[in-house]
C-alpha positions in Angstrom: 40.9 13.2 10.4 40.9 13.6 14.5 37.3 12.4 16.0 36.1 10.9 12.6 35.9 7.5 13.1 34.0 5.1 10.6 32.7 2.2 13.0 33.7 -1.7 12.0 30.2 -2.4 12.1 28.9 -0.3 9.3 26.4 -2.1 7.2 27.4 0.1 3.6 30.2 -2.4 2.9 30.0 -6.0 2.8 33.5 -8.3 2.4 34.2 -11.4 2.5 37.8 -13.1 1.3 35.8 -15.7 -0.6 34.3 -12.7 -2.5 38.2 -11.2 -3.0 38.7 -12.7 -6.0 35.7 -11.9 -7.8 35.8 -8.3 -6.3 39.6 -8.5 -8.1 37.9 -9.7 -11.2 35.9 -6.7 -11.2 38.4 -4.0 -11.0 40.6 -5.7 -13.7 37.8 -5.8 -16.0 36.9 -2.2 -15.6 40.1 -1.3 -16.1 40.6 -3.7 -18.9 39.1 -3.2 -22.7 36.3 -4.9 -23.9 37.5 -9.1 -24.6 38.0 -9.9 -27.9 36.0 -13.7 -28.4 33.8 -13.8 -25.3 30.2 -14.4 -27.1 26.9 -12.9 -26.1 23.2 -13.0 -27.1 20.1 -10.6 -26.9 17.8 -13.1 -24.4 14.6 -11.8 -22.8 12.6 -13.2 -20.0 9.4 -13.1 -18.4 8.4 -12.1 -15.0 5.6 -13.2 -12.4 3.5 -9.7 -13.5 3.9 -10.6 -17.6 7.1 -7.4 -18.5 9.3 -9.5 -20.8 12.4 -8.1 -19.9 15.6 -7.9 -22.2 19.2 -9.6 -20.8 22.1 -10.5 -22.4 23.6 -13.9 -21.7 27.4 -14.2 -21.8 28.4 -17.3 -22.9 31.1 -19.4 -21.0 33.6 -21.4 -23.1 32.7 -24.7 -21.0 29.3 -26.1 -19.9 27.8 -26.4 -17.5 29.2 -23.6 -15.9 28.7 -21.6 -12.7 26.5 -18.5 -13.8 26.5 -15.0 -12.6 23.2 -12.2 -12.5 24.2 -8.7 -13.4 22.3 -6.0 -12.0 22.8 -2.4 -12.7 22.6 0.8 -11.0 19.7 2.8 -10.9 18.7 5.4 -14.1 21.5 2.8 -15.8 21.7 -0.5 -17.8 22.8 -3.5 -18.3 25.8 -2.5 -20.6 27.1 -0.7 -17.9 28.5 -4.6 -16.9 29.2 -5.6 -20.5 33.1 -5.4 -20.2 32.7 -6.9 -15.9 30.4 -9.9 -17.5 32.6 -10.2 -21.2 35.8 -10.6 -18.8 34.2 -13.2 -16.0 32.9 -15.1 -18.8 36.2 -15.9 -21.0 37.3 -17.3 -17.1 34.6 -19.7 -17.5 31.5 -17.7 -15.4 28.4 -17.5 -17.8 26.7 -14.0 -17.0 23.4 -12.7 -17.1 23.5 -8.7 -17.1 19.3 -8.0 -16.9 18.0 -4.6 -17.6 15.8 -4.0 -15.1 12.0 -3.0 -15.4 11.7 0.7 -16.7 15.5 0.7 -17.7 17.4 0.0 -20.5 15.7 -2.0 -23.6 12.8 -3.1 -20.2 9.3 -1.9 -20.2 7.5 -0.8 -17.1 8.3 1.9 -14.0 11.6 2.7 -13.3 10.4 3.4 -9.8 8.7 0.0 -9.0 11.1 -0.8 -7.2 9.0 -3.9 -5.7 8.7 -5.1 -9.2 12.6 -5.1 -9.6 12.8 -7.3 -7.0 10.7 -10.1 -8.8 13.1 -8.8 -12.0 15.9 -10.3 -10.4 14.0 -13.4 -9.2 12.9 -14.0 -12.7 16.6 -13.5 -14.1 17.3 -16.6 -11.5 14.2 -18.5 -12.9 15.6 -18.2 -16.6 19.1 -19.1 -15.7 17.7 -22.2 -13.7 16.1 -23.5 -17.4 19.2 -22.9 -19.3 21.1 -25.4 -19.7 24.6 -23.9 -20.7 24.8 -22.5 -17.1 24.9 -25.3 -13.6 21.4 -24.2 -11.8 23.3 -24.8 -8.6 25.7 -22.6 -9.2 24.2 -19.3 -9.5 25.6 -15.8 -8.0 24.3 -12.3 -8.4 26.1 -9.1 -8.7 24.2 -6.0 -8.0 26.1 -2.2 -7.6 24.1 0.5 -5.9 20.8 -0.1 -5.8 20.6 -3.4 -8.1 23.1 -4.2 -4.8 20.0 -4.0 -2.3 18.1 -6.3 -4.9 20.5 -8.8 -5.1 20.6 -8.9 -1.5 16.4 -9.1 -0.9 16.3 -12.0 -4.0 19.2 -14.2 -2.4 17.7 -13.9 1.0 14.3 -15.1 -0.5 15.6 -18.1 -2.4 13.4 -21.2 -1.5 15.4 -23.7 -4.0 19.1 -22.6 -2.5 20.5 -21.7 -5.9 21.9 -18.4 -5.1 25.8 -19.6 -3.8 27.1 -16.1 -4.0 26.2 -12.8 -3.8 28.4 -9.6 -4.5 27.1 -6.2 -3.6 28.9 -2.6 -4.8 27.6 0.3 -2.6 29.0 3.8 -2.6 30.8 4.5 0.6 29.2 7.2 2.7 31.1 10.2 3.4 32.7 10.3 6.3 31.7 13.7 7.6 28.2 11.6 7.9 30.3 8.7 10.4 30.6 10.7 13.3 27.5 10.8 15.4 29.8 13.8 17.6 31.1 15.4 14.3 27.7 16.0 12.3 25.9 17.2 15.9 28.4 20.2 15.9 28.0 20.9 12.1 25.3 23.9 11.5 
C-alpha cells in the first residue's frame, strides 16, 4: 500500500539463516500429521518456588542428542507443539514441550508471568540432568508469548547451555507501521 512502510529494523521478527532450517522444520511439521514411532513420556519438574510442573519429553532415536524446550502460547499448552516436537525428534532433536505454570496439566497463576520465566529456566535445569539429551546442546522454542520467555531465560543463562533460540511472534498489522499513516487515522 502507498506510504505504509514496515521499517527493517522492527524488533517483532527475529531471523537468522542458521535458524532457516528449523523455522522449515516447523512449517512441515504443522502441515504434516502426527509421526507414527516418535516416543514420548509424561515427565514433571520442579521449579525454584516448589510448582512441579508437567512436560513431555520427546525422545530422540540417538543419544546424546541436541535437545529442544517447547514453550506455548499464552491461555494454551504444551500439545499445541506435540506434532512440531514428534516431527524434530524422529530427526534426531529430543524435545521438551513444558506446560507452563497455570496452563495445561501446571498448577499456579496463569498471569505470573515472572514465575513463567523461572518455568522455562527450570525446563533447562531438568534437561541439563537427563542424560538422553547433550546438556550443551540445548535450544528453546517459544511462540507468542512463551517467545518473550525464551528470549528473557537464554539471555540469563550463566552455564552457556542455551545454543539456540527460536521465537514465533505474530506480525503487527501494518496499518500500525506507519508513524504518518496511524496520525491521520481518527
Amino acid at each position: 500500500m502507498p506510504g505504509r512502510t514496515i521499517s527493517k529494523k522492527s524488533p517483532c521478527i527475529l531471523t537468522s539463516l542458521a535458524l532457516l532450517p528449523v523455522a522449515v522444520l516447523v512449517a512441515l511439521a504443522i502441515a504434516a500429521p502426527a509421526v507414527a514411532g516418535a516416543a514420548s513420556q509424561r515427565v514433571t519438574f520442579r521449579t525454584d518456588d516448589g510448582l512441579t510442573l508437567v512436560a513431555t519429553w520427546y525422545e530422540p532415536p540417538s543419544r546424546p542428542a541436541p535437545v529442544v524446550i517447547y514453550v506455548h502460547m499464552l491461555q494454551k499448552s504444551r500439545r499445541d507443539w506435540d506434532q512440531v516436537a514428534a516431527q524434530m525428534a524422529a530427526e534426531g532433536i529430543g524435545g521438551l514441550a513444558i506446560d507452563l505454570r497455570g496452563h495445561g496439566e501446571s498448577p499456579g497463576s496463569p498471569q505470573d508471568y515472572t514465575g513463567m520465566v523461572q518455568d522455562v529456566r527450570a525446563a533447562r535445569r531438568f534437561l541439563s540432568s537427563r542424560p538422553e539429551g547433550a546438556p550443551s546442546r540445548v535450544g528453546i522454542a517459544g511462540a507468542s508469548i512463551g517467545a518473550t520467555l525464551a528470549a528473557l531465560a537464554s539471555a540469563d543463562d550463566p552455564a552457556g547451555l542455551v545454543r539456540r533460540t527460536t521465537l514465533i511472534v505474530p506480525l503487527v498489522s501494518s496499518s500500525a507501521s506507519s508513524t504518518s499513516d496511524a496520525s491521520s487515522t481518527p
